[in-house]
N, C-alpha and C positions, 0 to 999 in steps of 0.2 A: 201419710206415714209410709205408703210402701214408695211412694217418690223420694221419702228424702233416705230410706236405705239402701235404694237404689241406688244414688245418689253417693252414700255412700259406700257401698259394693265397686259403684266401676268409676267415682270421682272423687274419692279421697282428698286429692287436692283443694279442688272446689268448696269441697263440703265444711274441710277445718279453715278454706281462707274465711267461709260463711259466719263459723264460729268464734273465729279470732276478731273479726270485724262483731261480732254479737258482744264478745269481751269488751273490745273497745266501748261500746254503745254503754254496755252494763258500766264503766270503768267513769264513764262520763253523768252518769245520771246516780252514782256513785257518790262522785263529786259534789252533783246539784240537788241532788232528790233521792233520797234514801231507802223511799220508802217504795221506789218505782225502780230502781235498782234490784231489791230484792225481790220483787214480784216477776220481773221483765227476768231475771237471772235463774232464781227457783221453776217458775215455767219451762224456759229453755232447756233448764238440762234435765228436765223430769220428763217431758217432751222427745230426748233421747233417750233417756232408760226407760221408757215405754215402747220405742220402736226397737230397740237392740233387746229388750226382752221376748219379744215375739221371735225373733227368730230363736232364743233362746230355747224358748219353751219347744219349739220345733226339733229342736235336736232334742231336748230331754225326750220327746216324744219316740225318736227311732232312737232310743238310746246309748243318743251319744250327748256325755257328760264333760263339759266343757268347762271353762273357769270366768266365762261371762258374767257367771251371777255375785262372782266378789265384787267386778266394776259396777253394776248394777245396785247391788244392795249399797256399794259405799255412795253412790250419786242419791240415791235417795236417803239416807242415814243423814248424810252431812246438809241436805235440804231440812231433812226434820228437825235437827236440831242449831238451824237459823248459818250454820256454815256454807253461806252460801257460794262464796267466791273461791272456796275450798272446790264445790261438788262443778263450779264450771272449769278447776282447772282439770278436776278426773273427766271433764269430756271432753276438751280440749286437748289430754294427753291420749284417751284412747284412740279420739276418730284421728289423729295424728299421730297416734301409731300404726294407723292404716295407710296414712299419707306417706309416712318412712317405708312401711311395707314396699307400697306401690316403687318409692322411687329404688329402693334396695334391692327391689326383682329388676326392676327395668335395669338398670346397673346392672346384675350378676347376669343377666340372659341378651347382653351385649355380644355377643359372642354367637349366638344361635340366630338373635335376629336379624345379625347381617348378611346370613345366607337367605331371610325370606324378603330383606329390602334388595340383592342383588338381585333376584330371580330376569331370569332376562324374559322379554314376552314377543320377542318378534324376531325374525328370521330375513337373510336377504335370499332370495330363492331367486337361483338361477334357471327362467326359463323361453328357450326362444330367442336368445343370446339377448335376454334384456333381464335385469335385477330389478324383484320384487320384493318389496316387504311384506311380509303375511305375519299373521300371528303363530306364533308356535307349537297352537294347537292346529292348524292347517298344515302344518308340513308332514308329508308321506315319505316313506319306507323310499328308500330310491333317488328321492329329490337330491337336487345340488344346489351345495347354498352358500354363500361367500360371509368369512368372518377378518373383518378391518381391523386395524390395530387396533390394541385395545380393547376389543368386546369380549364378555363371557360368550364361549361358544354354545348355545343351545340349545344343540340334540347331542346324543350319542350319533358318530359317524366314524369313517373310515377317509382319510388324506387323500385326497387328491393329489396336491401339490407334493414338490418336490421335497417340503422339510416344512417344519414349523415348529419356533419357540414359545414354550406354555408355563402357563404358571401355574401348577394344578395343586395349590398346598390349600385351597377352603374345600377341595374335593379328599384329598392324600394327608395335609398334614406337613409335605417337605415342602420346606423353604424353599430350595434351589429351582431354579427356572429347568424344563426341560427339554430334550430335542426331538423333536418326532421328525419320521423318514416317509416319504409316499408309501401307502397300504397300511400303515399303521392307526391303530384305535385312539378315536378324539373322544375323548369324556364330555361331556355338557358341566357348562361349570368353570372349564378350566380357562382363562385369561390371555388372549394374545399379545403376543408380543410386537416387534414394528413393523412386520409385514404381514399384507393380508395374505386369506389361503383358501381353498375349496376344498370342500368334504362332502363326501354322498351319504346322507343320513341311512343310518342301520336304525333306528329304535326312533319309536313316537316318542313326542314331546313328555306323556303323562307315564312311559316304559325308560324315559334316559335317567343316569347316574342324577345328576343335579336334583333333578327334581324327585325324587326316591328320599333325597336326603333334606328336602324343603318338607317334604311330608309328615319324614321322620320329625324331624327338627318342631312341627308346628304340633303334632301328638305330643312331642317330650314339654314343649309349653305350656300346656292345660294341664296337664296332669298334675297329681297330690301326691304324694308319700303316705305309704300304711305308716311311719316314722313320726307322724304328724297327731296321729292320733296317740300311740304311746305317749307325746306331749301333753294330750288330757289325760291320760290317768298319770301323770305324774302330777296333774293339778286334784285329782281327786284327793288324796291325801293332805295336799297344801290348800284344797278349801275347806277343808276341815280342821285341819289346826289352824288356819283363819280366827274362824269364827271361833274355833276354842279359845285361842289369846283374847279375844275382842270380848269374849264372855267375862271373862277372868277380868282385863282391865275394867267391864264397867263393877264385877261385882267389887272388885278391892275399893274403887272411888267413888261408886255408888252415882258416878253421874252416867248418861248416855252419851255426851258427849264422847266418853274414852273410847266405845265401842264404833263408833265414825271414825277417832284416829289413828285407829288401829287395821281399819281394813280399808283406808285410804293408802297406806304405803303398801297392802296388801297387794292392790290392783295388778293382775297377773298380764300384763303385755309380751313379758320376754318369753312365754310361753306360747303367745298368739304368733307371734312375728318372726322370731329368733330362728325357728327350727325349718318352715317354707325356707326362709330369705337363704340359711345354709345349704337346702338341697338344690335351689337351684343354681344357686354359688357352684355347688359342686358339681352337676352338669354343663354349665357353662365352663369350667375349666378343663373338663375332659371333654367337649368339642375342641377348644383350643388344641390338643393332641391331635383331631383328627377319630375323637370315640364319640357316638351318635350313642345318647343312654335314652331309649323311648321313654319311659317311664321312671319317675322321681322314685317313686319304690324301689325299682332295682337296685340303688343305691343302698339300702339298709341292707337287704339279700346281699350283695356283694362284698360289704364288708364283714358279713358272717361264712364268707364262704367257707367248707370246711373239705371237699373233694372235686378236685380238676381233672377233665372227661375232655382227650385230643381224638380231633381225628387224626390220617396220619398225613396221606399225598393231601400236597398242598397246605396243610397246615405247620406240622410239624417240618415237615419236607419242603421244598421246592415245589412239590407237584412237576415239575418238567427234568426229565432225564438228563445228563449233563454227561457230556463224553469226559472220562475219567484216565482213561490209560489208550495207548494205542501198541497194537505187540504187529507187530509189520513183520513178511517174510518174504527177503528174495528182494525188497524194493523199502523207501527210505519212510518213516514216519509220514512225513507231510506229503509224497510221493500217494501213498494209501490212502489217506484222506481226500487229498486232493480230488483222486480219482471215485472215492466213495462218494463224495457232497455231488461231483457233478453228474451221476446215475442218481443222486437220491432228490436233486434241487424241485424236480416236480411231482416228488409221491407229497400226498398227504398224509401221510404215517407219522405221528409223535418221535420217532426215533430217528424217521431222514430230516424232521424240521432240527433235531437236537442237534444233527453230524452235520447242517448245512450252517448251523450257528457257530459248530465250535470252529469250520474250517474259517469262516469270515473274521472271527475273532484273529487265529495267528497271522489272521491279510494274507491267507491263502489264494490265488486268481481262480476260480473258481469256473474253469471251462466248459460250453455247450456242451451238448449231447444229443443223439439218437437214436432212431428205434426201439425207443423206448416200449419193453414189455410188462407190466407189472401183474405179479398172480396175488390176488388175497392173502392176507396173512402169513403168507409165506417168503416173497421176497420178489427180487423185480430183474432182466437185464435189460444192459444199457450199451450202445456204442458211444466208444469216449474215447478221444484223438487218436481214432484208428481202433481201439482197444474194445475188447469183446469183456463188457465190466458184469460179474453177477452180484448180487450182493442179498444178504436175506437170512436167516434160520441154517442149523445147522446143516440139517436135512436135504434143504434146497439146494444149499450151494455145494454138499457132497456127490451131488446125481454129476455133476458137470467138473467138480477138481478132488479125485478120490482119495489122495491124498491129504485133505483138511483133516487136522486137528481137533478135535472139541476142548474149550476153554475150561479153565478149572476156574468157577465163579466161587465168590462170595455172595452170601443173602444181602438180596438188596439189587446184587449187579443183572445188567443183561448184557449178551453180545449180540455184534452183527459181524457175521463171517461175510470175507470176501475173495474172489476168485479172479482171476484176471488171465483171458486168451487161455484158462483152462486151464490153468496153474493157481494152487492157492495162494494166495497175495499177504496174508493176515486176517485179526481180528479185531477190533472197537470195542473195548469194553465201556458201558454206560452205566450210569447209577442217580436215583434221584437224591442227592446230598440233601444232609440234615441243612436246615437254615443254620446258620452262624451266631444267630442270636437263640436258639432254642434252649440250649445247657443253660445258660444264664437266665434264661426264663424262668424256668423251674429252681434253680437255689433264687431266686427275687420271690416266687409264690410262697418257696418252705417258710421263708423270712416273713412273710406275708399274714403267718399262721393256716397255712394251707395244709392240710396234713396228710390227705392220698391222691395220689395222681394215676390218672387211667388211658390207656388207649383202644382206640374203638376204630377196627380199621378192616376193610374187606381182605387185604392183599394175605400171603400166603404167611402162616405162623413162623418159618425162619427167619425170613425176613422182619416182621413184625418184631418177633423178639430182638432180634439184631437189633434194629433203631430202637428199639424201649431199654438195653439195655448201653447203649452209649447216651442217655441223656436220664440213665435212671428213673425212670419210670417203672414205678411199684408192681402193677398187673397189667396184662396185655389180654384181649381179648381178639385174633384174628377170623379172618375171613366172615365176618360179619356182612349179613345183609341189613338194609334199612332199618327193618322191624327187629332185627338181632339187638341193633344199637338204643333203640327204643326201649326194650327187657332189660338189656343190662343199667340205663341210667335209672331204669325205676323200682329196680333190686337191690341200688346202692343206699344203704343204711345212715352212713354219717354226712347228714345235709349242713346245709344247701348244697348241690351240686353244681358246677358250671362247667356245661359241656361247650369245647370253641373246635366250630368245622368252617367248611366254605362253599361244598359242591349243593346239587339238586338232593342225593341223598344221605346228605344233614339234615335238612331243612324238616323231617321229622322227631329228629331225636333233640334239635335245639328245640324246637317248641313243646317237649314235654320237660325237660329240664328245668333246673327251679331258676338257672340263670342261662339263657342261650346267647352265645355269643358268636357271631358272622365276621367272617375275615373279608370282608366288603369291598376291598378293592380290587379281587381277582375272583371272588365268590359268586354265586347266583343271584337269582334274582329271588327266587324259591325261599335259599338259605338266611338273607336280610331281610326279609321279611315277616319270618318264622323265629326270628333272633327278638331276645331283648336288649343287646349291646350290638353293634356295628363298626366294624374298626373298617374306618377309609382306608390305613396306607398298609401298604403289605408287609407290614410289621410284627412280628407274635410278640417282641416285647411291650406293646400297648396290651396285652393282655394282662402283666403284670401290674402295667399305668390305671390299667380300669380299675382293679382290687387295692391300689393304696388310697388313688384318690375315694372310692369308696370308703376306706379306714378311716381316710382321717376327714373327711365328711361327718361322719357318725360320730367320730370324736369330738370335732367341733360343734356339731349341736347340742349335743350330752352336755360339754363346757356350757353353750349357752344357757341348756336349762336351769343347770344349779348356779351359773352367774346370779341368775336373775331368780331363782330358791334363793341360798342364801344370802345374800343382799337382802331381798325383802323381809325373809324369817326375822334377819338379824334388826329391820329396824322396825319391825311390830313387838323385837321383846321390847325394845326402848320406848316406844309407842305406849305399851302398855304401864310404864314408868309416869304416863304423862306430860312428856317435857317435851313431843315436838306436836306442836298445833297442827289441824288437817290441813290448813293451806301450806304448809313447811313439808310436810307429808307427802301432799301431791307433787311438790317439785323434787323430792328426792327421789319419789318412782319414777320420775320422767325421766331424770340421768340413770337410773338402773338399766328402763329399756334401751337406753342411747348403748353404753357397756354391752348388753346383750346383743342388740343388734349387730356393730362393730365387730366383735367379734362373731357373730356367726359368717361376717362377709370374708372373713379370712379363710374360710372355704374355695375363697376365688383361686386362694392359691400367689401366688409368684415367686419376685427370684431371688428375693429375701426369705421366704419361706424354703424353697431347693436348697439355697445353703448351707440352713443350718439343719434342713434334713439328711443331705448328702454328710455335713460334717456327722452329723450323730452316726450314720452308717458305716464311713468310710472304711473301719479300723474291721469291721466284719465281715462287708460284701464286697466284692470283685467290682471294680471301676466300671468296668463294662455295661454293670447293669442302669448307669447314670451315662449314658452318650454325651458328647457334646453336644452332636446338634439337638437332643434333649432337653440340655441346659438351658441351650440360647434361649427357648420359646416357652420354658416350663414356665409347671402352676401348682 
């Protein structure tokens, strides 16, 4: 007994090809021998409602009350009362509705398992000027390792080579091929294109991007939905008025037959099936996005979310300062910069990498320099074509041109004053801009049924308010430490909550959160791990993608269940009429579960479903919040 549950546990298929060949057999001896038919057929399927009772009784045991015992009681009802080809077709439709089960996950988690069938296992290690293959797990912090056209790269590492074309969308999510420059960050994962290239591995094989997300991806596999279980107590009810019609029909007809055909179209499969095959339908569709959902549960949490919890830098923000204005004196815009970027090209300061960015950007020629001095926190000089460059803090660059100015900033802005042969030169105004997609985030959540929105952010209260109030955001919370951010997510009243950061200190406030969610493609390693949602591309509007597809997840299972409710209710009142025999019975619950199933795969999503969800919206939300490239790859 416990081989053939097993049996049917992890071989569904095997098991109903066992029973449909049993059919055949009964179906032949049927024909020949009537009396070996019924004996050979009555065993069989009593023989199953004996092993699927046992586990039954196991659940009633930690109680959990499930709707097994309708399939059960009608396999043995319809044996008692000599219906026997009746009670093999109720085994032949449940253990094959474990067979659809099986093939309807494998279908919806199409999409996850193809990151854990690419997984790459071997590396070409450059060493000694000769290339070896080693395993992936053998490659060290340091090593150089050549990837050929065509292969996933990996490790995490850093380019070697001069340039290289990636296709990082099973890691990101974008379609478009991208171009990386020598000293630039190679994701493990990502797809070369026609030329090989060499990169020195930063991160082990078991610390790289890829595999972080094969992990994720094989956790988000196994796992159940809390969602699954509300689908038994919505059976507790419906096994109850079960057996109540089935009461009724035998006492009106006084035969026992009625009561077998009555809880033969009972048989609750779209119950068993319906609701798994939709969550992970809907996981699988939000990987397609580029959203790694750990666990099937989050999904029910997500679509009740009721308050959204930002960080700011980096989330809401850019996190990197972005040169915004330039106010020059005595010398020409690009004249200032120019000379800025080439004193700042070797500080390691977040501000000289922003002013060495923005000068390359208007293909500024960006000239040597020398003598370089730099003081901490304060600011640096620099010889530059001839020119005695200071650059730094108000403070600093005032000791050396007494004449500077102090800027009149906005919240949010910083400057770097500069000085040139002693003479003040100008100022750089910097600022970390709102992302561009953020305003639209948030009218997609209000739409969403999201109802307060929060920011949880270290930086200084003007500033804070400033960005909370051009993207509207309800309350601001500034200058938060870790555990600050932690207090406020667990003081907040109207749950669920989903707090979305991406730094080292998130990584405690997403994991007390009722939904944590990691901005993963520029985030830590801390913060995705600590998450229960993970957005691959640097996107905040997938935060909005996680919460619809989570809606209508929920939605479509709910549909499933009462499919597969009323349908069945409606043909046990007829049942109790008398007018469909249990073998007629059993094949109409068998197309009920087909309807049930079917449509809970619609959870997969596609681009017939985008359209008439975009048409439903268009006339209320801002186009913006449906991108194009959105469209092309939606679900």
């Amino acid at each position: 007994m416990n081989r053939l549950r097993s049996a049917a546990r992890h071989y569904p298929f095997l098991l109903s090809a066992v029973i449909v060949g049993g059919a055949g057999l009964g179906l032949w001896l049927g024909l020949h021998l009537e009396l070996g038919a019924r004996v050979l057929v009555s065993e069989f399927t009593v023989l199953v409602a004996v092993v699927e009772s046992i586990g039954m009784v196991k659940n009633i045991l930690k109680k959990k009350f499930g709707v097994d015992i309708l399939a059960i009681t009608a396999i043995v009802a319809t044996v008692l009362i000599g219906e026997y080809w009746a009670s093999l077709i109720i085994v032949i439709m449940y253990t094959g509705g474990e067979a659809l089960e099986d093939f309807a996950q494998r279908r919806a988690k199409r999409e996850l398992s193809s990151l854990l069938n690419k997984s790459p296992v071997i590396a070409h290690v450059i060493r000694r000027k000769e290339t070896l293959d080693v395993a992936i797990d053998s490659v060290k912090i340091g090593d150089v390792i050549l990837v050929k056209p065509g292969e996933l790269v990996p490790v995490d590492g850093e380019l070697l080579s001069d340039e290289a074309t990636l296709d990082e969308s099973s890691i990101t999510g974008e379609s478009m091929p991208v171009e990386r420059v020598v000293g630039a960050q190679i994701l493990s994962g990502s797809l070369n294109g026609a030329n090989s290239f060499t990169m020195r591995v930063t991160h082990l094989a078991k610390d790289s991007q890829y595999q972080r997300i094969v992990a994720l991806v094989a956790e988000a596999a196994e796992s159940k939905a809390p969602f699954v279980r509300l689908a038994d107590r919505y059976a507790v009810p419906f096994t109850i008025l079960a057996y109540v019609l089935a009461a009724v029909g035998w006492l009106i007809s006084g035969e026992a037959s009625r009561f077998a055909e009555v809880l033969v179209v009972a048989t609750p499969c779209p119950l068993i099936i319906a609701v798994p095959v939709a969550f992970i339908a809907g996981m699988s569709r939000a990987a397609r996005h580029g959203i790694i959902i750990k666990y099937a549960g989050v999904l029910e949490q997500v679509s009740r979310v009721k308050t959204v919890a930002f960080d700011k830098t980096g989330t809401l923000t850019h996190g990197q300062p972005e040169l915004s204005e330039i106010r020059a004196v005595g010398i020409s815009d690009n004249d200032l910069l120019k000379l800025t970027a080439a004193a700042e090209q070797h500080s390691a300061h977040t501000l000289a990498h922003s002013i060495v960015v923005a000068a390359k950007f208007r293909g500024i020629n960006i000239p040597l320099c020398g003598s370089v001095n730099e003081t901490t926190a304060h600011g640096l000089t620099a010889i530059v074509s001839g020119k005695l460059v200071v650059v730094g803090k108000y403070g600093f660059v005032l000791d050396v041109a007494p004449e500077t100015e102090e800027a009149d900033l906005q919240p949010g802005e910083m400057a770097v004053y500069v000085a040139v042969d002693g003479a003040f030169a100008g100022t750089l105004i910097l600022r970390d801009e709102l992302r561009p997609d953020a305003v639209e985030t948030m009218t997609w959540l209000q739409r969403l049924g999201v109802k307060h929105t929060l920011m949880l952010t270290g930086d200084a209260e003007a500033t804070a308010v400033h960005v909370a109030n051009q993207l509207g955001v309800e309350t601001v919370k500034s200058e938060c430490l870790p555990l600050d951010k932690v207090h406020a997510v667990q003081m907040i009243v109207d749950r669920p909550v989903m707090m979305v950061g991406d730094g080292v200190n998130d990584a405690p406030v997403l994991a007390v959160a009722d939904i944590g969610v990691a901005m993963g493609a520029r985030g830590s390693t801390a913060a995705s791990e600590s998450a229960d949602v993970v957005i691959m591309k640097d996107d905040l509007q997938r935060v909005g993608r996680t919460v619809q597809v989570g809606v209508e997840t929920i939605r479509i299972a709910k549909q499933s269940i009462w499919i597969g409710m009323i349908l069945s209710i409606g043909l046990m009142l007829v049942a109790v009429s008398g007018v469909i025999p249990a073998i007629l019975g059993a094949g109409f619950q068998e197309a009920i579960d087909l309807i049930a199933i079917a449509n809970a795969l619609r959870a997969l999503g596609g681009r017939a479903n985008v359209v008439r969800y975009v048409a439903k919206n268009s006339r209320d939300r801002p186009s913006a919040l449906e991108p194009k490239k959105e469209l092309t790859n939606a679900g």
